[in-house]
Backbone as CSV, one residue per row, in Angstrom:
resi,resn,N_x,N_y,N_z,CA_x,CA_y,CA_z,C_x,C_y,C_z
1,UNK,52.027,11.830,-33.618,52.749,13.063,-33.448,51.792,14.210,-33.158
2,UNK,50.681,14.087,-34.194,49.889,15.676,-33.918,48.949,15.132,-32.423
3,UNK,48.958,14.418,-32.055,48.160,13.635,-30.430,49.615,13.945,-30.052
4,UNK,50.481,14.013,-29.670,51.533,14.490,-28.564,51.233,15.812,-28.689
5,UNK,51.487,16.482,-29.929,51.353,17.885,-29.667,50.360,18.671,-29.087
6,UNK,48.975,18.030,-29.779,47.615,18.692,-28.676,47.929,18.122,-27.335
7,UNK,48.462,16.973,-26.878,48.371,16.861,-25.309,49.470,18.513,-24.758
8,UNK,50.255,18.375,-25.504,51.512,18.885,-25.281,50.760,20.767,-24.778
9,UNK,49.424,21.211,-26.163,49.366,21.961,-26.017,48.210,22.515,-24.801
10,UNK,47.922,21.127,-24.656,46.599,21.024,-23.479,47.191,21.505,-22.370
11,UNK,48.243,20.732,-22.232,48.966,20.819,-20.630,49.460,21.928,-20.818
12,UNK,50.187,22.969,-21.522,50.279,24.501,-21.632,49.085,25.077,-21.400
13,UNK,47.731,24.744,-22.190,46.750,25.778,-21.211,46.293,25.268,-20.380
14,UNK,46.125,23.958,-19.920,46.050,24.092,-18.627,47.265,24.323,-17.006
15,UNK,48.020,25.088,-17.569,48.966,25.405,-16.729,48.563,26.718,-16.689
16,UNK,47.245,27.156,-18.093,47.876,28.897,-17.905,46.236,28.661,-17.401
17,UNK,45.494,28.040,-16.560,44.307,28.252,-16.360,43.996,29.366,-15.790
18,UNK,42.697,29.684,-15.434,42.187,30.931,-14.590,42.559,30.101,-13.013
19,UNK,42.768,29.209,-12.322,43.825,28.902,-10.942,44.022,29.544,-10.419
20,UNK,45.248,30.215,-10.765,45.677,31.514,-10.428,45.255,33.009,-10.116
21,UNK,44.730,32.697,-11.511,43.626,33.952,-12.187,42.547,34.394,-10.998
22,UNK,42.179,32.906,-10.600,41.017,32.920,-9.538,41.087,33.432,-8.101
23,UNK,42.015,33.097,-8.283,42.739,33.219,-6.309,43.062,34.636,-6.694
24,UNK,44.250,34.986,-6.974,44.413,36.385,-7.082,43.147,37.078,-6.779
25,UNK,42.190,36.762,-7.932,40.629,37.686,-8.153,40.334,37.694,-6.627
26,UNK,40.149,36.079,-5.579,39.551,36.430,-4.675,40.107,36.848,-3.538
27,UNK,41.354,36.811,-3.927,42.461,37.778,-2.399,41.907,39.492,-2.961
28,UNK,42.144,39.432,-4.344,41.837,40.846,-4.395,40.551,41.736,-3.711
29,UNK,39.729,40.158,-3.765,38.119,40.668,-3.556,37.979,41.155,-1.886
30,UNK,39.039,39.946,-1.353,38.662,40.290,-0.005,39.188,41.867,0.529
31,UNK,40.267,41.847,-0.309,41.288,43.563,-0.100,40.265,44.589,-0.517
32,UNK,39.326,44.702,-1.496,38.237,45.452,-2.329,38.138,46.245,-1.142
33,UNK,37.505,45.131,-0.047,36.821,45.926,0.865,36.840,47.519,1.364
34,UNK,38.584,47.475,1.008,39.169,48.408,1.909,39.119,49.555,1.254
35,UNK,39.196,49.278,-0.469,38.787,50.281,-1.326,38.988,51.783,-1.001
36,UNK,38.217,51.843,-0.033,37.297,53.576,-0.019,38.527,54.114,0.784
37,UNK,39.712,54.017,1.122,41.048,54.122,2.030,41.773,54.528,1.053
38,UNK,41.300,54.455,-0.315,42.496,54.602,-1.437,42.539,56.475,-1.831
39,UNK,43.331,56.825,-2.348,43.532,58.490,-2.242,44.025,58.977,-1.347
40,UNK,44.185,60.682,-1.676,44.848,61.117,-0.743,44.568,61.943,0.463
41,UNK,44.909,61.751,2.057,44.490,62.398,3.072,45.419,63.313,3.761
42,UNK,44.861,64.507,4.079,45.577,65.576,4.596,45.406,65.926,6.143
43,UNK,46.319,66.221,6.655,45.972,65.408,8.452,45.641,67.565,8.807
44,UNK,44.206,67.295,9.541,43.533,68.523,9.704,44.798,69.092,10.948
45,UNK,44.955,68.413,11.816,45.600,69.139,12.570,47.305,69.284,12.071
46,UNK,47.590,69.469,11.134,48.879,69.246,10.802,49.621,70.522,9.577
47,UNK,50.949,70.909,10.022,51.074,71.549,8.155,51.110,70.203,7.233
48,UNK,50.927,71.758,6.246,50.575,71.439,4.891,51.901,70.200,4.505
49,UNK,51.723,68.517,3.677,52.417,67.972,3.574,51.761,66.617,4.233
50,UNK,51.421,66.735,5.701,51.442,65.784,6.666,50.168,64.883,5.933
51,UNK,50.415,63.847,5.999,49.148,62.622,5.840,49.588,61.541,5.290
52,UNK,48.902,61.229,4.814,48.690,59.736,4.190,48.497,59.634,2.606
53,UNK,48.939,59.026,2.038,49.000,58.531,0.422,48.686,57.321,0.516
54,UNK,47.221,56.750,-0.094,46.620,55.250,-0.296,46.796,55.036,-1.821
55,UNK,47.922,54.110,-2.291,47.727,53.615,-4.184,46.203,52.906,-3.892
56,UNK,45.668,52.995,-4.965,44.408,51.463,-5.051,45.074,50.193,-4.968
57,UNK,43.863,49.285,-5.035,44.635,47.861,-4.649,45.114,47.345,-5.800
58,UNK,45.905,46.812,-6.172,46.482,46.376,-7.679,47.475,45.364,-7.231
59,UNK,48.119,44.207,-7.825,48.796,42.940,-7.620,48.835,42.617,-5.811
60,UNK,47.386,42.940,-5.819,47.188,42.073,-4.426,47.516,42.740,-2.884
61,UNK,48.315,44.322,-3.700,48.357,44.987,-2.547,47.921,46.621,-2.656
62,UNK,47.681,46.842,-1.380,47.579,48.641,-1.204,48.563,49.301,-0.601
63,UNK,49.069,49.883,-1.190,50.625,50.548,-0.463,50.080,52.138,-0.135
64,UNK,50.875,52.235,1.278,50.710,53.763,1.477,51.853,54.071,1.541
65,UNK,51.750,56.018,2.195,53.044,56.709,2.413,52.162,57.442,3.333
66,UNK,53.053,57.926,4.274,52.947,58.361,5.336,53.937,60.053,5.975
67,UNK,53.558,60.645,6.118,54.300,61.676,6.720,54.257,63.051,7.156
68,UNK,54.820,62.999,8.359,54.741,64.343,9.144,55.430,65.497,9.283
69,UNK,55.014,66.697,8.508,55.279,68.177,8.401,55.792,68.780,9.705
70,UNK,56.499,69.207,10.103,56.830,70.317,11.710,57.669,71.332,10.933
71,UNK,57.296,72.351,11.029,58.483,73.873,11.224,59.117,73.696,9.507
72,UNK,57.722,72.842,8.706,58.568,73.211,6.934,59.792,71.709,7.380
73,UNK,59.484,70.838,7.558,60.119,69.870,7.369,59.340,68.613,8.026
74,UNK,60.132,67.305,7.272,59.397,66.212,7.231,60.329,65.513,8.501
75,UNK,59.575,65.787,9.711,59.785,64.836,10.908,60.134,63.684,10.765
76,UNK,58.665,62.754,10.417,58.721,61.181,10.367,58.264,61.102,9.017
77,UNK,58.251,59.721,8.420,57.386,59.032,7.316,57.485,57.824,7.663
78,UNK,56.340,57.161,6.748,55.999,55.586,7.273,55.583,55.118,5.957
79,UNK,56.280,53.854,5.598,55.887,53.358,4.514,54.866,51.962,4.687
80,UNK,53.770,52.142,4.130,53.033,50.943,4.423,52.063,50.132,3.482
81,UNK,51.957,49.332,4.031,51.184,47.950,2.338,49.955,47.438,3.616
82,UNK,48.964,47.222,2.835,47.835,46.114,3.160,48.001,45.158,2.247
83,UNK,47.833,43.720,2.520,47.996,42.713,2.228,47.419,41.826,2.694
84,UNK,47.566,40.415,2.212,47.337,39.045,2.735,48.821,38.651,3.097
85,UNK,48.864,37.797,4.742,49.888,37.150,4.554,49.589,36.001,4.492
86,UNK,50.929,34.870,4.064,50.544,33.546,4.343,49.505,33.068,4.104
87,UNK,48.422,33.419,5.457,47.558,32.819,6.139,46.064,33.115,5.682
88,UNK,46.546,34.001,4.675,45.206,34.579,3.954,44.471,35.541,5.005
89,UNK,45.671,36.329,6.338,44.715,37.179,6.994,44.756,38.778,6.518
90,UNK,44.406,39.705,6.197,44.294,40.961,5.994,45.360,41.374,6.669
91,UNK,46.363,42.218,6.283,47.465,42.563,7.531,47.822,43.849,6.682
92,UNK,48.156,44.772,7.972,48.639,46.285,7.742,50.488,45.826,7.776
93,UNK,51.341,46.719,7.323,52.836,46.037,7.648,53.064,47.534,7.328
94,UNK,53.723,48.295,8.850,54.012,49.588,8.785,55.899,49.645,8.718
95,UNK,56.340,50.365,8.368,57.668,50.652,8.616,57.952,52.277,8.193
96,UNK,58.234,52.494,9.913,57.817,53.885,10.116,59.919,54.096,10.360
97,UNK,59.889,55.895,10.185,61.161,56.068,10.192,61.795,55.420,11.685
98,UNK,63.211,55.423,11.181,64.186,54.768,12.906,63.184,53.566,13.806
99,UNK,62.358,53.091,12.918,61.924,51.706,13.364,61.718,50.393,13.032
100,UNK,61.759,49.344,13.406,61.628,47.878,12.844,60.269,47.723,11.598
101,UNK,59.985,47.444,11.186,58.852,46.708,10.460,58.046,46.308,11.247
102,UNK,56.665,46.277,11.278,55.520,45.478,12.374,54.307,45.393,11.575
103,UNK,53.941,44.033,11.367,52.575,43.630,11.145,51.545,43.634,12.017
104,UNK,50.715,44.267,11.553,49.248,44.392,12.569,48.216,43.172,11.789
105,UNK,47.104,42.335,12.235,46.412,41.770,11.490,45.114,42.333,11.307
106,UNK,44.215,42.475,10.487,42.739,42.732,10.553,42.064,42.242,11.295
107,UNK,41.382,42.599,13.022,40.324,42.295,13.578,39.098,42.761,13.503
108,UNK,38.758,43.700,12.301,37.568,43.867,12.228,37.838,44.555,10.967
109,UNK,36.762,44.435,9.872,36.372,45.131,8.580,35.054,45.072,8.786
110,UNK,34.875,46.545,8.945,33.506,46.682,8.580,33.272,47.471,7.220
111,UNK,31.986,48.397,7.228,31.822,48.809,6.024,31.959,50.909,6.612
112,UNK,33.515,50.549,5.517,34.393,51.767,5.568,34.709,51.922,7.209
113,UNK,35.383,50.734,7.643,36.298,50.818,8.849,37.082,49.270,9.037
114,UNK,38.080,49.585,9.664,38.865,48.807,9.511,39.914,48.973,10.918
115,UNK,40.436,47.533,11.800,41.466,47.641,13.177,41.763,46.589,12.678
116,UNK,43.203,47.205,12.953,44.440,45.934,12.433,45.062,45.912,14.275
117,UNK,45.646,44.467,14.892,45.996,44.751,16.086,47.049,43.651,15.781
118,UNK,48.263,44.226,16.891,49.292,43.395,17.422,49.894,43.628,18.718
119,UNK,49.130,42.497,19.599,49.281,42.773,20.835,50.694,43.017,21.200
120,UNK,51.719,41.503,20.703,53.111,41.971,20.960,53.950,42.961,20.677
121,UNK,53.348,43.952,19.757,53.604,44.941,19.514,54.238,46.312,20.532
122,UNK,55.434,47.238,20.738,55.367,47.989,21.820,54.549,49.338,22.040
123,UNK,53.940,49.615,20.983,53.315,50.593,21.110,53.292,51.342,19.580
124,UNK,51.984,51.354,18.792,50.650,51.087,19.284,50.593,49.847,19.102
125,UNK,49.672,48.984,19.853,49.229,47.538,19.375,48.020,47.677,18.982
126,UNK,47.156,48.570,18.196,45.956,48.527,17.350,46.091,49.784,16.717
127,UNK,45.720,49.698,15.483,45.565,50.886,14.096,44.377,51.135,13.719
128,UNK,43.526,51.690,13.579,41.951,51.978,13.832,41.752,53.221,12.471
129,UNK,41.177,52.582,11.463,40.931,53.991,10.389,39.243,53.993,10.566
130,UNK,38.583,54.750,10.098,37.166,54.916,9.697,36.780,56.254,9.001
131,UNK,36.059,55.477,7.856,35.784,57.067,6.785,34.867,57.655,8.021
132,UNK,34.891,59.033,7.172,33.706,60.061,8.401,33.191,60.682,6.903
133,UNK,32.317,60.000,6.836,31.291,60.980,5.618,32.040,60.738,4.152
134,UNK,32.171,61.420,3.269,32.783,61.517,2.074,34.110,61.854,2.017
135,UNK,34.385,62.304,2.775,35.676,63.416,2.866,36.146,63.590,4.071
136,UNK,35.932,62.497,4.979,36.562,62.453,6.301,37.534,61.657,6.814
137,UNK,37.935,61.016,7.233,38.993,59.756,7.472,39.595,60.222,9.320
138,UNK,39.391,59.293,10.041,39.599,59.299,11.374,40.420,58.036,11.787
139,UNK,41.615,58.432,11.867,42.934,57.330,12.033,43.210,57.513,13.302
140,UNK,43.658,56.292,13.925,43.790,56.605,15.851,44.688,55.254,15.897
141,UNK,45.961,55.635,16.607,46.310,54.418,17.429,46.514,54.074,18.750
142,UNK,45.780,52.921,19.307,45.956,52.758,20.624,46.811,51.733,21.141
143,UNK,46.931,51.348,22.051,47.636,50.717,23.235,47.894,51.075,24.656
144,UNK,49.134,50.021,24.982,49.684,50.423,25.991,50.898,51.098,25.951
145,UNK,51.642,51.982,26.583,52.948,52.509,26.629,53.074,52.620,28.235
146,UNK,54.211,52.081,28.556,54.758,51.904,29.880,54.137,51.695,30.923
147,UNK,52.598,50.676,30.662,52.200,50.507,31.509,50.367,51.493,31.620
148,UNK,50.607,52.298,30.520,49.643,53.053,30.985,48.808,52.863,29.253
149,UNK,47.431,53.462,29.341,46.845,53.414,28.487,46.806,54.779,27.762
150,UNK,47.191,54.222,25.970,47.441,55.826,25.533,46.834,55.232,24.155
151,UNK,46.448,56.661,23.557,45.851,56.760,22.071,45.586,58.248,21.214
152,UNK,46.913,58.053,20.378,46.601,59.348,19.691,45.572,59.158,18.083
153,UNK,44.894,60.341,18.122,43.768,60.533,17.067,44.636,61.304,15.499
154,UNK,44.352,61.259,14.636,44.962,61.442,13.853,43.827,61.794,12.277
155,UNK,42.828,62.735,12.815,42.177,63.567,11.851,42.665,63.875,10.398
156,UNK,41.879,63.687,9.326,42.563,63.715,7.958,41.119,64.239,7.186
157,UNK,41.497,64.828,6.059,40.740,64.653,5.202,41.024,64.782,3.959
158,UNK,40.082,64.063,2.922,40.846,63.644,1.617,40.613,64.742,0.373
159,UNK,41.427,64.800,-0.142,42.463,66.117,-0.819,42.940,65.569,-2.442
160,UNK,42.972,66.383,-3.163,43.859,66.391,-4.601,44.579,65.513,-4.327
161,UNK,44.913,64.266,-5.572,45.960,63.712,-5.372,47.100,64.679,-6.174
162,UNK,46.588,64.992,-7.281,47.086,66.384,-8.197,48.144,67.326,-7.296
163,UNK,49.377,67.143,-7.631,50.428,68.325,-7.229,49.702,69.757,-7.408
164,UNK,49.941,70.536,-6.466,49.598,72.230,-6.474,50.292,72.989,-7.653
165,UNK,49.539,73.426,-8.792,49.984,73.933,-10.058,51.195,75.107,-9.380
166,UNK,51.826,75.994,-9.836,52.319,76.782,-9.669,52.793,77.807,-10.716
167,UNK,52.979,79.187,-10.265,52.425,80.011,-11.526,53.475,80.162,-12.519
């Protein structure tokens, strides 16, 4: 009886092994990279409001928020996650207002830059961030649109995550 129960209690920890524990750790490790993307960015050419919100990486993902200020109101927003899919590839997954969902994949991580691309994509089919110094962040997306070659730049820099006190 007490030999059933230690097997009994073996096979409980080894169900709760580090396995899991491990993989997680090293999806997380590969996401680490991206790290320095986390906080908040304020888009230079933009009102006050417009940019980007990076959470840190935590259960395997980095979620942003996205959105654009005009005339004291919020134009667009875009909600977005970095992740692994499936396939264990790095993937951006944007879902921007009045549009479908679209995964971009990671074609390049470097150190503090990062292009996610999807050719089938209609426009942009590549997402392009790169820190600029401490306090810089230079976001650009390119492609094609109707045939022709286009790419808007999208200047930021990183800001209080802290709400503006008020008196």
């Amino acid at each position: 009886m007490r030999s059933s129960i230690a097997a009994v209690g073996m096979l409980i920890l080894s169900s709760l092994s580090p396995l899991g524990v491990s993989s997680a750790l090293a999806e997380d490790a590969q996401l680490e990279r991206l790290a320095w993307l986390a906080g908040c960015w304020a888009a230079e050419q933009g009102e006050p409001g417009s940019g980007e919100h990076w959470l840190p990486l935590a259960g395997g993902t980095m979620l942003g928020i996205g959105r654009t200020v005009k005339s004291g109101r919020t134009v667009e927003h875009e909600f977005l996650q970095i992740r692994l899919n499936a396939e264990g590839q790095v993937v951006y997954v944007a879902l921007p207002s009045r549009q479908k969902e679209a995964t971009f994949v990671a074609t390049s991580i470097g150190d503090r830059a990062v292009t996610f691309e999807n050719p089938a994509h209609d426009f942009p089919q590549r997402i392009l961030y790169k820190a600029v110094g401490e306090t810089g962040l230079a976001s650009r997306i390119e492609g094609q649109r109707n045939g022709a070659p286009r790419a808007i730049d999208f200047p930021m820099k990183r800001v209080s995550c802290e709400p503006a006190k008020t008196p």
